[in-house]
N, C-alpha and C positions, 0 to 999 in steps of 0.2 A: 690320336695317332698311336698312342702306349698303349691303350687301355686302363685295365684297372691296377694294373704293378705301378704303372706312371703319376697315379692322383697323389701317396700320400709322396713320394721323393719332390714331387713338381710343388706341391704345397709346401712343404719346408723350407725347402731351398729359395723360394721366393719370397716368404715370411722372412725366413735371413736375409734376403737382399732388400730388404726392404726397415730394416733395423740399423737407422743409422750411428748408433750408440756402439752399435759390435763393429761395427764395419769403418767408423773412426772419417765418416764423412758428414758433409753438412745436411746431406738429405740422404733418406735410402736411395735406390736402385731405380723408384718409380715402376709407371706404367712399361718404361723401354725396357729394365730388366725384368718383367712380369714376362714378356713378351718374347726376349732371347731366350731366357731360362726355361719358359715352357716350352718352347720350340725344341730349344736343345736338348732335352729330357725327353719328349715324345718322341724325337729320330732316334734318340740314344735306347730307350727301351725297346721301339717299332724293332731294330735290326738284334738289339740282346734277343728277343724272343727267340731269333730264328736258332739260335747255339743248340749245339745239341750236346748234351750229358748223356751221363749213363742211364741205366731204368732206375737207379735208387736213387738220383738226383735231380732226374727230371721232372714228378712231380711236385717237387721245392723250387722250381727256376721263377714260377711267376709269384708265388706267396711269400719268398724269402729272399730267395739268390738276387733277383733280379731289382725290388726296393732296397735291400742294403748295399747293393753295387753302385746302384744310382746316384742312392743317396750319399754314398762316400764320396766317389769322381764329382758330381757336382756341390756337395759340401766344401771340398776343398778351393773345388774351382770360383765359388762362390765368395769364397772367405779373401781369398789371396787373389783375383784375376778377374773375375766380371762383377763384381757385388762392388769393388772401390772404382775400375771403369765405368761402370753403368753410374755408379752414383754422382762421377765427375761429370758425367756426361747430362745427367739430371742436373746439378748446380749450374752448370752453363747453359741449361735453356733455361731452368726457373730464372737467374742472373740478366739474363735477357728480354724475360717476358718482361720484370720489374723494369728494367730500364730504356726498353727500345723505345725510339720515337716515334712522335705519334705519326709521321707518314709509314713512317715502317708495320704498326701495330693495328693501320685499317689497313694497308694491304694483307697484311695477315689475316684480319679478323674476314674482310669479303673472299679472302683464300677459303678459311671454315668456314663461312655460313651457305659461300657457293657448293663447298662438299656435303654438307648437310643436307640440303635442297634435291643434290644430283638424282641420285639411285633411291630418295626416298626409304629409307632402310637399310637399303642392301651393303655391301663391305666400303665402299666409298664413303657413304653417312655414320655408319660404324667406326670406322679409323676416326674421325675429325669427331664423332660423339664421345669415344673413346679419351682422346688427348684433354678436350677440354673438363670432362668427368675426373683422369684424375688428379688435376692442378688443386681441385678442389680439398686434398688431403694438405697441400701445401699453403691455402689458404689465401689461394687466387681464384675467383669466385665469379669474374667478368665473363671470362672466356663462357664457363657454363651457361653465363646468360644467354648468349647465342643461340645453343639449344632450346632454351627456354622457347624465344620465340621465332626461328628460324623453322624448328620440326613442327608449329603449327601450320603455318601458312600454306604448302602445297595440296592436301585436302581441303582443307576450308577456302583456301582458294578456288578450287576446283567446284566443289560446290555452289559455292555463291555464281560463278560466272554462268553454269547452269540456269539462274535464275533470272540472270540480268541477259544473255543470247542461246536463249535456248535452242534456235534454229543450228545451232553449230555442235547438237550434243544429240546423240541418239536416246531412245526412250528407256532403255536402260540406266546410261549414264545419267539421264534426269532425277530415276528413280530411288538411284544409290544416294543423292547431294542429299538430303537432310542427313542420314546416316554418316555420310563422309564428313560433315561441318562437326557435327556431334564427335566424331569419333577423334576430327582431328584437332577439336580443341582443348582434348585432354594428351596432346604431345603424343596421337599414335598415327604416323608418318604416310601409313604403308594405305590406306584407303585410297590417297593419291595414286596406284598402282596403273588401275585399269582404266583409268583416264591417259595416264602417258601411254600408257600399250596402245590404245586407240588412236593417238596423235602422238607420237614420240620426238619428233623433232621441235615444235611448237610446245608443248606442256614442258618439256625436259627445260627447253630454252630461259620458256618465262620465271618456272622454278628459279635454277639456278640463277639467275639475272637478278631478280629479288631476293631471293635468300642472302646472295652476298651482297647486295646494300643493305639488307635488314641484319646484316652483321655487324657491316660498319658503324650502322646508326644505334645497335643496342650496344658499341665500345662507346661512340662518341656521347651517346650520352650518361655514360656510368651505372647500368644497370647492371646488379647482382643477384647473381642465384644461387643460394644456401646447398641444396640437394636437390635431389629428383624430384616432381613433386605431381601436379593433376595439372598441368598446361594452362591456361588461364585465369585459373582459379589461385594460381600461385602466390599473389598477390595479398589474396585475401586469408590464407594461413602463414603470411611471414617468412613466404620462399625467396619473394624477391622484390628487391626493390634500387630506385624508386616507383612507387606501383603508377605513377603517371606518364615515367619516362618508357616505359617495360609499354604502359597499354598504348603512348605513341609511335613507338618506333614499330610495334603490331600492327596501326591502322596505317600506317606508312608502307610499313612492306606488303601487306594485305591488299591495300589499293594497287601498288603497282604490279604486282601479282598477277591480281584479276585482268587489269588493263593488259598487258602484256597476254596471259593467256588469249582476251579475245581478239585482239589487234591480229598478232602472229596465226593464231588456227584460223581467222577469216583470211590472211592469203594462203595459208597454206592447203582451207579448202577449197579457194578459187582456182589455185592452181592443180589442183587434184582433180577440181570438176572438168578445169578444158582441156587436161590432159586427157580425160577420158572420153569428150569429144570430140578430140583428134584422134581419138584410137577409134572412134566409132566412123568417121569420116573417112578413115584409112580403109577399113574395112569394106565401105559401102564402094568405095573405089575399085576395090581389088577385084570386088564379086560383079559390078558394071561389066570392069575390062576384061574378067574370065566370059 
């Protein structure tokens, strides 16, 4: 939204709110003040640009004027106003995750793993990728597991079902499934893409329906993930564990996945085909009675 005046004020000021040592709280600012502060920063520099100086000042407004203004107004604002808010506002949800109970803490977790599933990628899997990513600087490490194995499942599902009814996949989308299992069991989401485009109601459905049980069941069974790491293989370099509990709540969500893909796209094509029977029958009518 800034540009390039907005990188080093946005980078500062979030670095400070993120120092909980200066800022005199139990945690930094986190992910939520990553997120206001760079927002406020990009509107705040977006509209500084438009100022208009004299000819001897104006080519200093984006190299000078414009990062130490930034960085002063939200320096302060940082220091004294949204760095000790945001960071409050971090301790009440870390305070939370630690203690909420556990009906509360699998409606949560099938809350993320159903967002993770949704848009396959897109800003709905982002936000819910996002949160649980950075608990992990806190040294809550469950939630991440989610992603671990929630962002495998929609292409590798997708592929496999390919295998198992094929009559329900064009010769394309056949052609993609080695590639899409491959692709998606190093945790890259988005292979699953062209498979929901083609059946959006049905793929999107079965996704998110397993991903948020394969949420619940990687909380209920205590598995953790260290960092980001190669999807499957996580297991076997020490990303997560337990690596038994991580590869069953995969063949769990994975099964139901698939099941669900073909269940739902078989009525959703039967109902697409006599739809299309009825518009062919409508037709042969109309041209009769003309």
């Amino acid at each position: 939204m800034g540009d390039k005046p907005a990188f080093a004020p946005a980078f500062l000021v979030t670095y400070l709110a993120n120092d909980n040592t200066m800022l005199g709280t139990q945690s930094g600012a986190g992910f939520l003040g990553a997120v206001v502060l760079g927002l406020g920063v990009g509107y705040f520099v977006k509209y500084f640009r438009k100022v208009k100086l004299g000819k001897a000042l104006q080519p200093l407004l984006g190299s000078m004027i414009i990062p130490f203004v930034t960085l002063f107004v939200f320096g302060i604002l940082t220091y004294y106003v949204l760095g000790p808010l945001m960071g409050g506002m971090m301790d009440g949800m870390l305070h939370f995750l630690n203690t909420i109970p556990p009906s509360m803490k699998f409606g949560a977790a099938f809350l993320v793993g159903a967002m993770l599933a949704f848009d396959m990628g897109g800003p709905i899997n982002k936000t819910a990728w996002f949160f649980c990513f950075a608990l992990l600087d806190k040294g809550i490490y469950d939630w991440y597991a989610i992603v671990g194995v929630v962002a495998l499942m929609p292409p590798m599902a997708a592929g496999i079902s390919t295998f198992i009814a094929p009559r329900l996949f064009t010769k394309q989308e056949k052609g993609a499934a080695i590639s899409s299992i491959i692709v998606g069991a190093t945790v890259a989401t988005e292979p699953a893409i062209p498979y929901a485009l083609a059946a959006p109601l049905p793929m999107i459905t079965a996704n998110t329906i397993s991903g948020g049980i394969a949420g619940v069941l990687t909380i209920m069974f205590g598995v953790e993930r260290l960092a980001p790491g190669i999807g499957i293989f996580d297991p076997l370099i020490g990303l997560m564990s337990p690596w038994y509990w991580f590869y069953l709540a995969l063949f769990i969500g994975l099964a139901l996945n698939i099941f669900l893909i073909i269940t739902l796209k078989s009525i959703w094509a039967k109902r697409k085909e006599a739809k299309l029977n009825d518009e062919e029958r409508l037709t042969e009518t109309t041209g009769d009675s003309i």
